[in-house]
MARBA-915061 format. One line per field, with one value per residue (C-alpha): chain; z negated, x negated, y; residue number from 1. Coordinates in pm, whole numbers. Layout:
cadena	(A  ...)
w	(Z  ...)
u	(X  ...)
v	(Y  ...)
num	(NUM  ...)
//
This chain:
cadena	(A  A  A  A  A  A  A  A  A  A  A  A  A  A  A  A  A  A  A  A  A  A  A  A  A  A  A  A  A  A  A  A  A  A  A  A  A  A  A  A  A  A  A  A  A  A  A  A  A  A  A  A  A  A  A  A  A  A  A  A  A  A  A  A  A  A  A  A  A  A  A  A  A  A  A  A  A  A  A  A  A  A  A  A  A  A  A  A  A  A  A  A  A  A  A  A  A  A  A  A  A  A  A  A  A  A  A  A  A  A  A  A  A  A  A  A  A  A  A  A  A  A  A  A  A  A  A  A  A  A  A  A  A  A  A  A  A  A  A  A  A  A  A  A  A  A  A  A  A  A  A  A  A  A  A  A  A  A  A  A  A  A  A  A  A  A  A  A  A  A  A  A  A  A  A  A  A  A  A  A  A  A  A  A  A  A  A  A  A  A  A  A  A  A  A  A  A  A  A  A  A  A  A  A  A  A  A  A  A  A  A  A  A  A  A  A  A  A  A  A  A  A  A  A  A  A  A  A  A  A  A  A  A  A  A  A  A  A  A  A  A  A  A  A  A  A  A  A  A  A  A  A  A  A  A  A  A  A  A  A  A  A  A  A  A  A  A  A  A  A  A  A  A  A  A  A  A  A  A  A  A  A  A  A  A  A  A  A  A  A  A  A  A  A  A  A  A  A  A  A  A  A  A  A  A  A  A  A  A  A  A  A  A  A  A  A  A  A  A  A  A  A  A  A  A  A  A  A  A  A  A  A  A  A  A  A  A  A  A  A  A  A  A  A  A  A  A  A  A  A  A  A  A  A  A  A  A  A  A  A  A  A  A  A  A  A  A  A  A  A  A  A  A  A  A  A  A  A  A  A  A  A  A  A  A  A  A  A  A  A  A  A  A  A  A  A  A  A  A  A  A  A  A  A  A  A  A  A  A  A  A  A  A  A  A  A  A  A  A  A  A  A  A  A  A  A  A  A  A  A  A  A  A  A  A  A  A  A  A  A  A  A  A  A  A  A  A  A  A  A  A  A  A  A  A  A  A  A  A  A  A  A  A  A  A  A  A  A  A  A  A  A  A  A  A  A  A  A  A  A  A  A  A  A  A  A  A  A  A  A  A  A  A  A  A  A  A  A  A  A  A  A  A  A  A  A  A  A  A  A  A  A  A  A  A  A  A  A  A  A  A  A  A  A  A  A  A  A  A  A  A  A  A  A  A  A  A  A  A  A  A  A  A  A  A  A  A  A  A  A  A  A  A  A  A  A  A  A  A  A  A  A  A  A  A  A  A  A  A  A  A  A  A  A  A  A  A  A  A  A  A  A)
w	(13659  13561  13868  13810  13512  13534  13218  13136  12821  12604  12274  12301  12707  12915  13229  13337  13581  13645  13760  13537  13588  13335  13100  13053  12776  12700  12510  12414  12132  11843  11907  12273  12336  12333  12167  12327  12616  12478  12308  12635  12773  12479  12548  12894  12811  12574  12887  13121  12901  12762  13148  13312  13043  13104  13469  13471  13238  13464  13753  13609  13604  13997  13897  14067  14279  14030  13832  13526  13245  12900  12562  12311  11931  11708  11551  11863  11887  11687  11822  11759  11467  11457  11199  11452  11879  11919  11809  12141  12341  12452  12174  12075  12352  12477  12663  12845  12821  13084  13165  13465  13506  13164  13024  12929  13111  12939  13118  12961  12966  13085  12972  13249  13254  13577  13577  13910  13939  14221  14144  14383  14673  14622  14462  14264  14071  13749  13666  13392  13276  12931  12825  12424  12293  11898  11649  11651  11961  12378  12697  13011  13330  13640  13809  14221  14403  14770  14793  14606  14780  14532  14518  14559  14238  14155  13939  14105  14000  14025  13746  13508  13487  13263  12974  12642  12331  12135  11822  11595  11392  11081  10770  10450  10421  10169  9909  9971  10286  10305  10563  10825  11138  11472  11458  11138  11206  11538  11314  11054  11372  11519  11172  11216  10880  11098  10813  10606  10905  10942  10813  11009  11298  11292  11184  11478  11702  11543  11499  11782  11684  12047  12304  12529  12334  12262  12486  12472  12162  12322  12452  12096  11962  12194  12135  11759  11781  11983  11724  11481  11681  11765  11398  11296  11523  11450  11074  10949  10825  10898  10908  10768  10895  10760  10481  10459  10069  10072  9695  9687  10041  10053  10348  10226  10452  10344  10450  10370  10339  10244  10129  9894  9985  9933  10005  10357  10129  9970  10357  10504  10713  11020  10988  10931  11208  11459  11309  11363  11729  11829  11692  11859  12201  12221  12094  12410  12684  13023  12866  12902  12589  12422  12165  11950  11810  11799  11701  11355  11062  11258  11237  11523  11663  11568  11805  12130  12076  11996  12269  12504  12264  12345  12711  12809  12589  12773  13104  13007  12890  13214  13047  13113  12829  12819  12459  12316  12141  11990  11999  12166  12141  12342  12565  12667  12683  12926  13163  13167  13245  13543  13333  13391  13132  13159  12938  12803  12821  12787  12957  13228  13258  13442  13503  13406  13564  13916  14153  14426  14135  13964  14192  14219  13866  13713  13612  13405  13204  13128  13026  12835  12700  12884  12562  12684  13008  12829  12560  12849  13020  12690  12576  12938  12761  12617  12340  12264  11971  11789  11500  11377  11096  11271  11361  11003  10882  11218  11083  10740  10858  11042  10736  10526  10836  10927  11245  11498  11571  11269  11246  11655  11608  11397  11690  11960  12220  12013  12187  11958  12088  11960  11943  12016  12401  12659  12907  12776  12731  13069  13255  13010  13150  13537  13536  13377  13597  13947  13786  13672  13833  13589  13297  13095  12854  12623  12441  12064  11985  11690  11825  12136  12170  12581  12807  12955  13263  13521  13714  13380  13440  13142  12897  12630  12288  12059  11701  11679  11341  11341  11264  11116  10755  10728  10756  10465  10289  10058  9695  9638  9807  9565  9299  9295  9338  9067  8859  8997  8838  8474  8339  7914  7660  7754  8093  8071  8167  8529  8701  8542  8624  8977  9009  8793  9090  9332  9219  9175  9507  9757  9770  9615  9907  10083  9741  9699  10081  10195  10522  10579  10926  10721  10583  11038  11135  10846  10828  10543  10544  10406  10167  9996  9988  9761  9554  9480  9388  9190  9014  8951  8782  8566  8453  8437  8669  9009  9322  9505  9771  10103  10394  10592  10332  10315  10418  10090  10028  10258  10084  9827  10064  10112  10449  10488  10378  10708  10983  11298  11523  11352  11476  11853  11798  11691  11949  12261  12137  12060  12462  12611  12287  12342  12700  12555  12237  12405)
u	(-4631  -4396  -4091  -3933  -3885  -3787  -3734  -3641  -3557  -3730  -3554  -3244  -3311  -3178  -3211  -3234  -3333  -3361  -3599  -3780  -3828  -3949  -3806  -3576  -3317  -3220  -2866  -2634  -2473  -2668  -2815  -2790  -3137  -3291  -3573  -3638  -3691  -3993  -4134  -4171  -4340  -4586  -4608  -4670  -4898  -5127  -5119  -5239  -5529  -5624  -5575  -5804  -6091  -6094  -6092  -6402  -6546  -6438  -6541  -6886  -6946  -6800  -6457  -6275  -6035  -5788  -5483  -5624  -5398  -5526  -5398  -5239  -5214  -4922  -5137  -5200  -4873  -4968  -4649  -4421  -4479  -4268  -4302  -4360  -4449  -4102  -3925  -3990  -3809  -3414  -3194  -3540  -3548  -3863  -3792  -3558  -3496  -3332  -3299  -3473  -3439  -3330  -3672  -3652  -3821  -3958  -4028  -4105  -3888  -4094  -4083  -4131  -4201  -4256  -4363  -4388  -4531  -4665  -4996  -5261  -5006  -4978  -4695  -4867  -4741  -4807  -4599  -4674  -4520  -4523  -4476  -4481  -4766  -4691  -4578  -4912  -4986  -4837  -5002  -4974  -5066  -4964  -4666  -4710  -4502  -4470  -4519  -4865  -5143  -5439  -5629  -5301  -5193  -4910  -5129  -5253  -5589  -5420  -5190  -5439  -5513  -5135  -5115  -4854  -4826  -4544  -4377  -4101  -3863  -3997  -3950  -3981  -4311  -4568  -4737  -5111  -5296  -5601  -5830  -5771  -5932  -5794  -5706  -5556  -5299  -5175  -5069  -4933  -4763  -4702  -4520  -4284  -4460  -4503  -4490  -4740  -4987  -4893  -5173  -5381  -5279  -5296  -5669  -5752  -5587  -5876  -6180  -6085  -6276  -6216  -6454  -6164  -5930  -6176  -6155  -6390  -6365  -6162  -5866  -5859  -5820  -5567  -5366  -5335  -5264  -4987  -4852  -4866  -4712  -4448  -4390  -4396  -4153  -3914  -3952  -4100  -4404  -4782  -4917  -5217  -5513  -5574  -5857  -6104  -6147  -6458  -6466  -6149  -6069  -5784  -5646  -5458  -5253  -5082  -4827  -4752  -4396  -4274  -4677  -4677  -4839  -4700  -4809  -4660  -4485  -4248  -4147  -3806  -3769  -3690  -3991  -4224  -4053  -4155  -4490  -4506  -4366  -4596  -4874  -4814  -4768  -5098  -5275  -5176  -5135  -5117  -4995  -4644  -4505  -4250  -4031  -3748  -3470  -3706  -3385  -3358  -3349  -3261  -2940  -2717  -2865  -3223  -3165  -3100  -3381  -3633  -3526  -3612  -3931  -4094  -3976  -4130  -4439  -4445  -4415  -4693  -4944  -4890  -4706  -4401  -4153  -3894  -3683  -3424  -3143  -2775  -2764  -2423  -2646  -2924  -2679  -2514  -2846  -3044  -2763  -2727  -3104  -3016  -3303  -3241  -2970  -2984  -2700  -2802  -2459  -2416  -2708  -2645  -2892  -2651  -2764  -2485  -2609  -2655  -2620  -2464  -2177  -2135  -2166  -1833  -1765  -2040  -1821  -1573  -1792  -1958  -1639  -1499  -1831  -2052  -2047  -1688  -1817  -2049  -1793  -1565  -1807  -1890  -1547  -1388  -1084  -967  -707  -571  -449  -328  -576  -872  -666  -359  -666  -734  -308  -259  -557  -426  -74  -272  -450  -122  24  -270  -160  -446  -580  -704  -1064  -1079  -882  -1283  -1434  -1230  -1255  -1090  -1026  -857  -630  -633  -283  -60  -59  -28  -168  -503  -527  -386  -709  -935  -809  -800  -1179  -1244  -1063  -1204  -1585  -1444  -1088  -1067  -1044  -791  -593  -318  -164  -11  145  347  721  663  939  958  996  661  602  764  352  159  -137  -142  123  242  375  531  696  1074  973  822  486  325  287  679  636  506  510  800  941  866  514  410  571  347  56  133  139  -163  -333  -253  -582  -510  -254  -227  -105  125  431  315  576  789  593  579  960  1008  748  968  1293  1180  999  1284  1635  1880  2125  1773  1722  2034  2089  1793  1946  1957  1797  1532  1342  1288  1225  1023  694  642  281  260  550  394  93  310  395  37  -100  195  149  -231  -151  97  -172  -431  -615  -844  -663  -899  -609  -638  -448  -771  -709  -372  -424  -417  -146  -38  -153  158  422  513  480  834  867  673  909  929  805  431  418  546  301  -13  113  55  -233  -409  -301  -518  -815  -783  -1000  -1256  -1325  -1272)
v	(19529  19234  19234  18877  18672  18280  18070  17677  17484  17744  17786  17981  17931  17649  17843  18231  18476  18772  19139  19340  19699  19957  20028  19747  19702  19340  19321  19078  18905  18726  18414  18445  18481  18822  18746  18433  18615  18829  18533  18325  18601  18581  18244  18280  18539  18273  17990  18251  18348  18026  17820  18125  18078  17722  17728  17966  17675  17376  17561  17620  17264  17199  17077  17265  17027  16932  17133  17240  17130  17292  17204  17465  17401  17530  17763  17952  18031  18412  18572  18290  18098  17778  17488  17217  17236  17074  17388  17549  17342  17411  17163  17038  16814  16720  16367  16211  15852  15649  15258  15152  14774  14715  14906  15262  15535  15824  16174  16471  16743  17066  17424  17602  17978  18182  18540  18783  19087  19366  19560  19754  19715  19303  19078  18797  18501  18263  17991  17753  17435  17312  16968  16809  16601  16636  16858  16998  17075  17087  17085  17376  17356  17528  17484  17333  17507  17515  17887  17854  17943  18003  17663  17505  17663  17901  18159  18428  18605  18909  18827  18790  19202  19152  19227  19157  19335  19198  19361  19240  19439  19625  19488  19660  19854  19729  19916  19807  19713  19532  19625  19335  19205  19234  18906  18910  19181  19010  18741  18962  19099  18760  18643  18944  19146  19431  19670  19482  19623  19955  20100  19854  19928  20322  20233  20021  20311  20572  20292  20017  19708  19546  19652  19635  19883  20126  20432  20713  20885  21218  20971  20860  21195  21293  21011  21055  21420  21355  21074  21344  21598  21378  21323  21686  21792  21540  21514  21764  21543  21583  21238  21205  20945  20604  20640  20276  20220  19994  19976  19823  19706  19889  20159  20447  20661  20972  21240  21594  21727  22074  22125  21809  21515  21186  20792  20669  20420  20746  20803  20720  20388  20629  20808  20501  20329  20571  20622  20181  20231  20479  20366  20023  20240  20420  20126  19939  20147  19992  19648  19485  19595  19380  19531  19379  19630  19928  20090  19929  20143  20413  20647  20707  21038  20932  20588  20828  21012  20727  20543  20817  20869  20528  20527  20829  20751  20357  20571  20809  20546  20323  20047  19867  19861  19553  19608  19401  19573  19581  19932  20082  20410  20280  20094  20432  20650  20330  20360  20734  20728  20460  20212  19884  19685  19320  19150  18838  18612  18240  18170  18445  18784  19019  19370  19583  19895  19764  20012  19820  19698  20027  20278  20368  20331  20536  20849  20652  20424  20758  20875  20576  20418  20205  19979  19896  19786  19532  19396  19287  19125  18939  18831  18843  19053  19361  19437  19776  19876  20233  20144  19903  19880  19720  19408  19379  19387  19080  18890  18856  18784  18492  18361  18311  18157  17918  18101  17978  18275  18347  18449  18461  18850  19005  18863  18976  19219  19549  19891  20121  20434  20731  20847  20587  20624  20372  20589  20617  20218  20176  20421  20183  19865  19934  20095  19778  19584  19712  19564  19291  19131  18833  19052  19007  19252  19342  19637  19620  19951  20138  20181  20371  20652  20566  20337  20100  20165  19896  19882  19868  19733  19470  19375  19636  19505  19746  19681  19670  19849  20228  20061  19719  19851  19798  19433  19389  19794  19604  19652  19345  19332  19643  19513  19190  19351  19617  19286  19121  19421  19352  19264  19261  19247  19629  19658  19391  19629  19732  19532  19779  20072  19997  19924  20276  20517  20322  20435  20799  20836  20670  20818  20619  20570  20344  20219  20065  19949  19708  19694  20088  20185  20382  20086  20033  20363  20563  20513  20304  20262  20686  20605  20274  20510  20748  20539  20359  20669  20754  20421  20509  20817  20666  20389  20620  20361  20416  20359  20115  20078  20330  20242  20114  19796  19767  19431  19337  19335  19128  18828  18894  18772  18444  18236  18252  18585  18660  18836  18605  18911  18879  18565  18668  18907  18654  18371  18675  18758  18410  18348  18630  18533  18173  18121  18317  18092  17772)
num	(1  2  3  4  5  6  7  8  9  10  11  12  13  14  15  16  17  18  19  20  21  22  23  24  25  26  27  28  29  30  31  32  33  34  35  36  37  38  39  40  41  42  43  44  45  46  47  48  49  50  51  52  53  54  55  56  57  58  59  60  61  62  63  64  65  66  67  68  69  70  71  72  73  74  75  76  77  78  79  80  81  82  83  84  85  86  87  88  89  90  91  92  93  94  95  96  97  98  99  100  101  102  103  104  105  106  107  108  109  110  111  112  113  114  115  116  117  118  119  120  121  122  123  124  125  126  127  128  129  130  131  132  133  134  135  136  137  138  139  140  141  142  143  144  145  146  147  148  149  150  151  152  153  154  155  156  157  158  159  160  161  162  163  164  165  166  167  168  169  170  171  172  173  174  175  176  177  178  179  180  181  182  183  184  185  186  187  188  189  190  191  192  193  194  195  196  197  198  199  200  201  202  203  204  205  206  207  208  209  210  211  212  213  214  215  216  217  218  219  220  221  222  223  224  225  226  227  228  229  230  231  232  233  234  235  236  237  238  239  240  241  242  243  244  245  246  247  248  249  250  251  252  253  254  255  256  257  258  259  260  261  262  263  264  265  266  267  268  269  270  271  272  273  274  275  276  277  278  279  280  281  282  283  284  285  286  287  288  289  290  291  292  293  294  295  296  297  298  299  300  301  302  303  304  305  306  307  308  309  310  311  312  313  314  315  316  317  318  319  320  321  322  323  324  325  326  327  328  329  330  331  332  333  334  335  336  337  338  339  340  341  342  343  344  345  346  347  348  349  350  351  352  353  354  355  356  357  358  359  360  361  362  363  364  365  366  367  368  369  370  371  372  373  374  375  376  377  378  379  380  381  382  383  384  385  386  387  388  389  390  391  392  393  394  395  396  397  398  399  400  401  402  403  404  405  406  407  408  409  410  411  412  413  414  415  416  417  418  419  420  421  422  423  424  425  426  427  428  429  430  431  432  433  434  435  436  437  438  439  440  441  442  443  444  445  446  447  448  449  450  451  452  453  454  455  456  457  458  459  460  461  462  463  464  465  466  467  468  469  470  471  472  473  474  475  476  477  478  479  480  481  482  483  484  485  486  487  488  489  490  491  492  493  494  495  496  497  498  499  500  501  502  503  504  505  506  507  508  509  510  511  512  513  514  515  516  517  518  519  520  521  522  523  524  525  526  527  528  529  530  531  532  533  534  535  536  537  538  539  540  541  542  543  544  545  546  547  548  549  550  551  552  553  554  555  556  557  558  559  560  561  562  563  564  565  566  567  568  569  570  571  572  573  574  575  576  577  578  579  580  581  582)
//
């Protein structure tokens, strides 16, 4: 079993470490290196293989004195396919080039991957450096390190009884299979055309072509009735097995549903997930198995249950599952299960469910969402709001304004409150806070009807207005974009039909008095709604408008039409984004 994983300049990876347990979810933002991660270990998982074989060959002949370096071409590289060797290393940099005496000096820049594990009552290590010959090819040997004590190299024999299985998202499921090799389906695998194989690989669970998957043929029964039981209970589907077409080369695989049968290709891309995931399981049991957003293509209640699916099938098979994921739903359901969470930040793996950090706090990140937990320690800031919506309304206000938080607000930290209460916000915050003391926050409210609390625990901003629709909820905001919808020759008088729903849905003594204290305190976001669908019944035309998009409207005022309090507004909240983007 895998305990400790160590990384350098690989890909996404300058530098990370961190322990492994199983199961182990991996999340973090895109492009921060999830599946870097897995793909090292595949790597890893290659030098180990290829540097043992070739040590039982050097050793055959006497040499046994010497570090073993071994050479690995591209086209190894099964489970990561990359155009050219250099696209392994961290900002492709595989020298370093300095001046020594006026000549330059140039030293490789290694990829170094360390893996630790405990087995049998023993803790065992392999480390392997990597270093760039062409585009073609790279060279590994093992790292010397002081600690090292097998031959004076740090790769234990005990390590080599590891092993990786690694599987990529699916991708859409393919009509026809040929009947492939081993080989052939690891690099199917490999190239991420997982559901080009699935057939394959349900195939090579019943008739194992490797000596060294092939159980005894009772294990192999046992294993595919509980893939189909596992299927039948949660779909309703009765799998049928892979059928070999020699005549055409072809592998069929079936289902029955409701007493029809059907091609696995008719099946939902939940169901054929699972059947891919499973399969996958109990055709490498006692193997590190490396899984990338197993979760994908699969509904909200369907990702809890999977989740817990492959875990307890990983724990049941003796292997150790590591999974990357964006899943909130697998988030909240590894820590309620106290599995191990490692978030993947800048560079950082921080375990979010550490006991010794959490401990305290376990209760209310239950209570409030453990995905909250994580988002703060991504962005390093929270911002709560009455509604998503109010986001979407700031963030156009900021485009028309060149305002510079525009585009920062869709990536920000958002917390909306039910309700329009402080309160609620305020019990978010300070849970938040005890984890994490740097975090920073701030609340943006509809006219609160009380006073803020003197000991709030983060700012609280609050519209002079009833809400933010009646900033820019205007006559002559609706009237421009009852005009911006004349499309023909035809509709040419809906100026005049907007200014006519106006007058009969808002009393004359607001009508006539812009200034009245009713165009402040009404909520103008449910009248403006009035009148649009007034308007659309009068034009006989669909109302595409709801109030989740009022936003657009906004982009019918003017820049200096825009009330100086959005901007107060933008300016307080672009101080608590700002550290983050920077």
């Amino acid at each position: 079993m895998i305990t400790k994983v160590t990384i350098n300049n690989f890909k996404k990876i300058s530098s990370i470490s961190f322990d492994v347990n199983s199961p182990l979810v991996l999340i973090g933002p895109n492009n921060s290196g999830k599946t870097s991660i897995l793909q090292a270990l595949t790597l890893w998982d290659i030098a180990l293989r290829k540097w043992s074989a070739n040590k039982v060959q050097k050793a055959a002949k006497g040499n046994t004195g010497k570090r073993i370096g071994i050479s690995i071409n591209r086209k190894d590289l099964i489970s990561l396919p990359v155009p050219s060797a250099k696209m392994l290393w961290h900002n492709l940099n595989t020298h370093i080039v300095t001046r020594n005496g006026g000549k330059p000096d140039t030293k490789y820049v290694f990829i170094e991957i360390k893996v630790e594990g405990h087995d049998n009552g023993s803790n065992w290590m392999a480390a392997f450096e990597f270093y760039y010959a062409n585009d073609e090819s790279f060279y590994c040997r093992p790292i010397r390190m002081e600690d090292a004590d097998i031959d004076g190299f740090s790769v234990s024999p005990e390590a080599l009884k590891t092993r990786v299985a690694y599987l990529q998202p699916m991708s859409g499921l393919a009509s026809f299979e040929d009947r492939l090799t081993p080989g052939s389906i690891d690099r199917k695998i490999g190239e991420g055309k997982t559901a080009d194989v699935i057939r394959n690989i349900a195939y090579q669970l019943l008739h194992p072509e490797r000596a060294i998957d092939a159980p005894p043929d009772k294990e192999i029964k046992d294993r595919w009735a509980n893939i189909v039981n596992s299927l039948r209970f949660r779909f309703g589907i009765q799998i049928m097995p892979p059928n070999f077409n020699p005549d055409n080369g072809l592998l069929d695989m079936a289902y029955l549903e409701n007493g029809i049968e059907y091609d696995l290709s008719n099946g939902g891309r939940g169901f054929q997930q699972t059947l891919l995931l499973l399969c996958f399981l109990y055709s490498n049991p006692g193997k590190v198995i490396l899984m990338d957003e197993p979760d994908a293509h699969l509904e909200v209640l369907r990702q809890k249950e999977i989740y817990n699916l492959i875990a307890d099938t990983a724990r049941k098979l003796g292997s150790q599952l590591v999974m990357a994921s964006h899943s909130e739903v697998v988030l909240r359901e590894a820590a309620l299960k106290d599995n191990d969470i490692i978030a993947i930040l800048q560079d950082s793996a921080i375990k979010l469910n550490d006991p010794k950090v959490i401990k305290h706090f376990r209760k209310s990140l239950t209570d409030f969402g453990w995905d909250k937990y994580y988002l703060a320690k991504l962005k390093k800031h929270c911002i709560y709001v009455e509604g998503r919506s109010d986001i979407e309304n700031l963030d156009a206000f900021a485009k028309i304004l060149r305002h510079p938080v525009q585009g920062l607000l869709q990536e920000a930290n958002i917390d909306p409150v039910e309700g329009n209460i402080p309160g609620e916000a305020f019990s978010r915050f300070s849970a938040l806070k005890l984890i994490e003391p740097n975090l920073s926050g701030i609340c943006l409210f509809d006219r609160l009807n009380h006073s803020v609390p003197v000991d709030a625990p983060m700012p609280v901003l609050q519209w002079k207005k009833r809400e933010i629709e009646n900033y820019f909820c205007t006559i002559t905001v609706l009237t421009r974009w009852a005009i911006s919808q004349e499309n023909s020759l035809f509709t040419a008088n809906y100026g005049q039909i907007m200014e006519n729903c106006i007058k009969e849905l808002t009393p004359p003594i607001y009508l006539n008095n812009p200034n009245h204290a009713w165009w402040n305190d009404e909520k103008l976001g449910d009248w403006a709604l009035d009148v649009l669908w007034e308007f659309s019944a009068r034009t006989h035309q669909p109302l595409a408008m709801r109030k989740s998009n009022f936003h657009e409207l906004i982009v019918f005022l003017l820049p200096q039409e825009v009330d100086a309090e959005i901007i107060e507004k933008l300016d307080a909240l672009y101080e608590v984004i700002k550290p983050y983007s920077q």
